[in-house]
C-alpha positions in Angstrom: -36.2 -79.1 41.8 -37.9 -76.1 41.4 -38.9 -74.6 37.7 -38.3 -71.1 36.9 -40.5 -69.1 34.4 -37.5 -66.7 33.8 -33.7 -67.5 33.6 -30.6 -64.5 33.8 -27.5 -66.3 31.8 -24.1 -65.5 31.7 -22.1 -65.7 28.4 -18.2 -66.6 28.3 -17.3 -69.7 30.5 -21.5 -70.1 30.5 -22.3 -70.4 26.9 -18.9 -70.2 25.2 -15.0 -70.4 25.9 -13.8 -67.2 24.5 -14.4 -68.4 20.4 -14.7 -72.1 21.4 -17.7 -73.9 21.3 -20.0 -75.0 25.0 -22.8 -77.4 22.7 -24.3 -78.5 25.8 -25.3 -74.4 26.2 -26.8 -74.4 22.8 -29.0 -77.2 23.8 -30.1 -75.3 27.2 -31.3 -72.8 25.2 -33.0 -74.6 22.8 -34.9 -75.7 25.1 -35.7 -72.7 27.1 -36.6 -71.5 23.4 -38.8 -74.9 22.9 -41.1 -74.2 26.1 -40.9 -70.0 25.9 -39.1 -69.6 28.7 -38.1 -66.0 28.7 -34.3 -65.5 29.7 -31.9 -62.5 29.2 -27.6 -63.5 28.9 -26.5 -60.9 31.4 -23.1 -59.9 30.6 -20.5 -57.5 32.5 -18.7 -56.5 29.2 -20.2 -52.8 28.4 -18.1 -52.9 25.2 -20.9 -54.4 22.5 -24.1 -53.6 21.9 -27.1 -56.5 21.9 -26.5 -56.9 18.1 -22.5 -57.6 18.0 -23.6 -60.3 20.7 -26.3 -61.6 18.6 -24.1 -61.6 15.5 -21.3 -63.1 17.8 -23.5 -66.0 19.2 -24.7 -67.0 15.6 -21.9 -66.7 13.9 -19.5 -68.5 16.0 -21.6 -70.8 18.1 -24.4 -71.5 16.1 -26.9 -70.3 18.5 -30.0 -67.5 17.1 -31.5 -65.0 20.0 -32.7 -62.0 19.1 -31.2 -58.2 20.7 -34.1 -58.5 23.4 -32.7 -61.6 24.8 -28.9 -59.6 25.6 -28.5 -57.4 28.5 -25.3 -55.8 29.2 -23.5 -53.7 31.8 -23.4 -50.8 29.2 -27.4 -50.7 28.7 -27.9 -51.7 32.8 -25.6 -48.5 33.9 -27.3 -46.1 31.3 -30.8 -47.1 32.4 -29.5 -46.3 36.0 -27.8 -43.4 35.2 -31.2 -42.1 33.9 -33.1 -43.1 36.3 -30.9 -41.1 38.4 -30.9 -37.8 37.1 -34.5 -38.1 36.5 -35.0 -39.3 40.5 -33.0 -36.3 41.3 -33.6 -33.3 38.6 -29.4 -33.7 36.8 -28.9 -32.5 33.2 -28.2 -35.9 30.8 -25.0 -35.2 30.3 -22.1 -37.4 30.9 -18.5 -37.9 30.1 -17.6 -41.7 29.4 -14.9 -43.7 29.4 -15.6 -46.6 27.2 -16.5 -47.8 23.7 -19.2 -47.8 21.8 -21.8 -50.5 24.1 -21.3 -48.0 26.4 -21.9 -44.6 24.5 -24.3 -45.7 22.3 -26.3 -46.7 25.4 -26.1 -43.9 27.2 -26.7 -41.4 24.4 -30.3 -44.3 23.4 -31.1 -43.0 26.8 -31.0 -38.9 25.6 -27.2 -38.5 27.4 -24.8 -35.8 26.1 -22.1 -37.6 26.1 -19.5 -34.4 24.3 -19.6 -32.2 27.4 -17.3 -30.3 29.1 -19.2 -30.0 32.4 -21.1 -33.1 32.8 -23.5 -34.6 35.5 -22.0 -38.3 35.5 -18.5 -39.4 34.9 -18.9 -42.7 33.9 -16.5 -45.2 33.5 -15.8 -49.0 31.7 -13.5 -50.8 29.6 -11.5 -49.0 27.2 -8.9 -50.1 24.9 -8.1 -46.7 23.9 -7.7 -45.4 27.5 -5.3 -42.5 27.9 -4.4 -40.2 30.6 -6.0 -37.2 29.0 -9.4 -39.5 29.2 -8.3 -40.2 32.9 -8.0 -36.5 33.7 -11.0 -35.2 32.2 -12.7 -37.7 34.5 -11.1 -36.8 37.5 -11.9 -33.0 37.0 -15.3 -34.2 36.4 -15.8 -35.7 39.9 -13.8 -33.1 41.6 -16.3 -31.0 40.1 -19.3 -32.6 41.3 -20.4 -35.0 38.7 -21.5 -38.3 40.0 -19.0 -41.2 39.5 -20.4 -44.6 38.1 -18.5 -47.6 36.9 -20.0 -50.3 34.5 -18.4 -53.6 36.5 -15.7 -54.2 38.6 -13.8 -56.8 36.9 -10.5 -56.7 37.5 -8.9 -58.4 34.3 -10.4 -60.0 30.9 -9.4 -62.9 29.1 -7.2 -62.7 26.0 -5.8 -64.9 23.4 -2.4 -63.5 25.0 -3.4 -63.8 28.7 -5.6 -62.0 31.2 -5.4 -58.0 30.1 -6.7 -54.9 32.4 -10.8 -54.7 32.5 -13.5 -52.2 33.5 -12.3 -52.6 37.2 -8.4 -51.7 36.5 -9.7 -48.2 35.1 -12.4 -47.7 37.3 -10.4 -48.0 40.5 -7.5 -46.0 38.5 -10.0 -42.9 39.1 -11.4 -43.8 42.3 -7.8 -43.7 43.5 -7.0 -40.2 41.7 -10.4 -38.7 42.4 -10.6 -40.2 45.9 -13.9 -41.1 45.3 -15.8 -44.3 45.4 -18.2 -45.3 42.3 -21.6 -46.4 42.2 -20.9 -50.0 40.9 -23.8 -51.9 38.3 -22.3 -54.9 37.1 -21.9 -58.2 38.4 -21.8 -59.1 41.3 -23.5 -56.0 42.5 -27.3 -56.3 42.6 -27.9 -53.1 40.7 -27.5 -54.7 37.2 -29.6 -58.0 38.4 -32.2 -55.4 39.3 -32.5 -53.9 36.0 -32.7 -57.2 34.3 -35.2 -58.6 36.5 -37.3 -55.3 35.3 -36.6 -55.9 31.5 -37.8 -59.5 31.9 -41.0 -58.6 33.7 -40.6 -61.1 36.5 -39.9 -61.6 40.0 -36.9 -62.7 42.0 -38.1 -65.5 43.5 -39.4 -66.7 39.6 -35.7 -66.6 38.0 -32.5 -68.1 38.5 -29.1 -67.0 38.2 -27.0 -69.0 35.7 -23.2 -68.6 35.7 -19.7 -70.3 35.6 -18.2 -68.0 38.2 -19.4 -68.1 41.5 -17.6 -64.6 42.8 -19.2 -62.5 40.1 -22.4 -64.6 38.3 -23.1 -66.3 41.4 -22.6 -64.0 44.0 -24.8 -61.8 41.8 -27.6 -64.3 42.6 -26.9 -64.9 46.3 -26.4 -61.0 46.9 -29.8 -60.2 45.3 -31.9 -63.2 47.0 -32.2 -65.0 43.9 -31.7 -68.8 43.3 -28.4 -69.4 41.5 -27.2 -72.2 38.8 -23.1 -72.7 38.8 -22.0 -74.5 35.8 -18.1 -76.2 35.5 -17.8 -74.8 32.7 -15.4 -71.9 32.9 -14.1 -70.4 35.7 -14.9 -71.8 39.0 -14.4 -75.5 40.2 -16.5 -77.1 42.2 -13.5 -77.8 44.8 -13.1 -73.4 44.9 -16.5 -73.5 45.4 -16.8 -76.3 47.9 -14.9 -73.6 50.4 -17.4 -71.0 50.2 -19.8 -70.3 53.0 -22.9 -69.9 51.1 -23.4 -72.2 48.3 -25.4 -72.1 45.2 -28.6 -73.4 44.7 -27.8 -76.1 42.4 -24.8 -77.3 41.1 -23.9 -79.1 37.0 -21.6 -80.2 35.4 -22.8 -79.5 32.2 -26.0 -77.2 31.3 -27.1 -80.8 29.6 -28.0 -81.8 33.1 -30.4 -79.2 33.9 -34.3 -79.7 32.8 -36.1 -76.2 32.2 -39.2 -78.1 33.1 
């Protein structure tokens, strides 16, 4: 088995069950903390900033990183939006749809994000959606600005069921603006590019560690990076039995994986 001097983590279904307890994910990264091995949890939720996940991990699973160690959509599709108008001479200025992960992201990376004629229309999760938001960000793209989504998921997990996520809104304006987005979260490589930059490593020195194999995994696989499925959440290892490329290595628990 090969050791990695870098690992990109997911968080729920990875290291938690929505508020319940993985301890076998605690002790993985006790020991990636024991042997300082450098990892970053690499999360599609652009809702929270690094410190609500922080506060979140310690407080309700018992497990102490510091903001550095968190890396979320919201943070991935600001630095790319910046990157972008800096690559190609656009004003920072964007309207978002989102919450604050996102906009306090984007405006850490010198964004207007109160404009009425913006560069970037960019869109995630928002539990306060309305169709006023949806318009403005239609007229934006009409208008020229550049359309960016945080992460295509589809639908997040609830006490009450699985609710609308990032990728219900995001395809709600593609549909109306007829326009598709420049995608960052899992499992598009864009987001597993930028945390591969904030870790200061290579591909081919970091694995990709996840419970679902069509977003965590395939984030991996569609980036050339050896990937880590877990049974811990979402996929089973008889779903992922059917799949034409497999990943790398396979647990049943993150207690059966040894860092060195």
């Amino acid at each position: 088995m090969k050791k990695y001097k870098g690992y990109l983590i997911d968080l729920d279904g990875t290291v938690y069950q929505g508020k319940k307890r993985i301890p076998a994910a605690k002790r993985f990264i006790e020991r990636l903390q024991q042997n300082h091995i450098p990892f970053l949890f690499v999360t599609n939720n652009s809702t929270k900033m690094p410190s609500e996940v922080v506060d979140n991990l310690a407080n309700n699973h018992d497990i102490d990183v510091e903001d550095k160690n968190v890396y979320t959509s919201g943070i991935a599709t600001a630095a790319y939006v910046n990157d972008d108008a800096k690559a190609n001479n656009r004003t920072k200025s964007a309207y978002v749809i989102g919450e604050n992960g996102l906009k306090e992201a984007m405006e850490a990376q010198g964004f207007n994000v109160f404009t009425d004629d913006p560069e970037y229309v960019v869109v995630g999760l928002d539990r306060d959606l309305t169709y006023q938001k949806l318009s403005r960000a239609v007229l934006g793209i009409a208008h020229g600005a550049k359309f960016v989504g945080t992460n295509p998921d589809a639908r997040i997990p609830s006490e009450n069921g699985m609710l609308p996520s990032a990728g219900s809104i995001i395809d709600s304006v593609r549909y109306a603006s007829g326009v598709d987005p420049i995608m960052i979260g899992k499992p598009q490589t864009l987001i597993v590019e930028k945390a591969l930059k904030q870790l200061g490593l290579k591909k081919s020195e970091v694995i990709m560690v996840g419970d679902n194999y069509d977003t965590d995994i395939m984030a991996g696989i569609n980036d050339g990076m050896d990937t880590l499925i877990t049974y811990t959440g979402v996929s089973t290892k008889k779903q992922v039995e059917k799949r034409d490329v497999q990943p790398t290595y396979e647990v049943n628990s993150l207690d059966e994986w040894n860092v060195l």
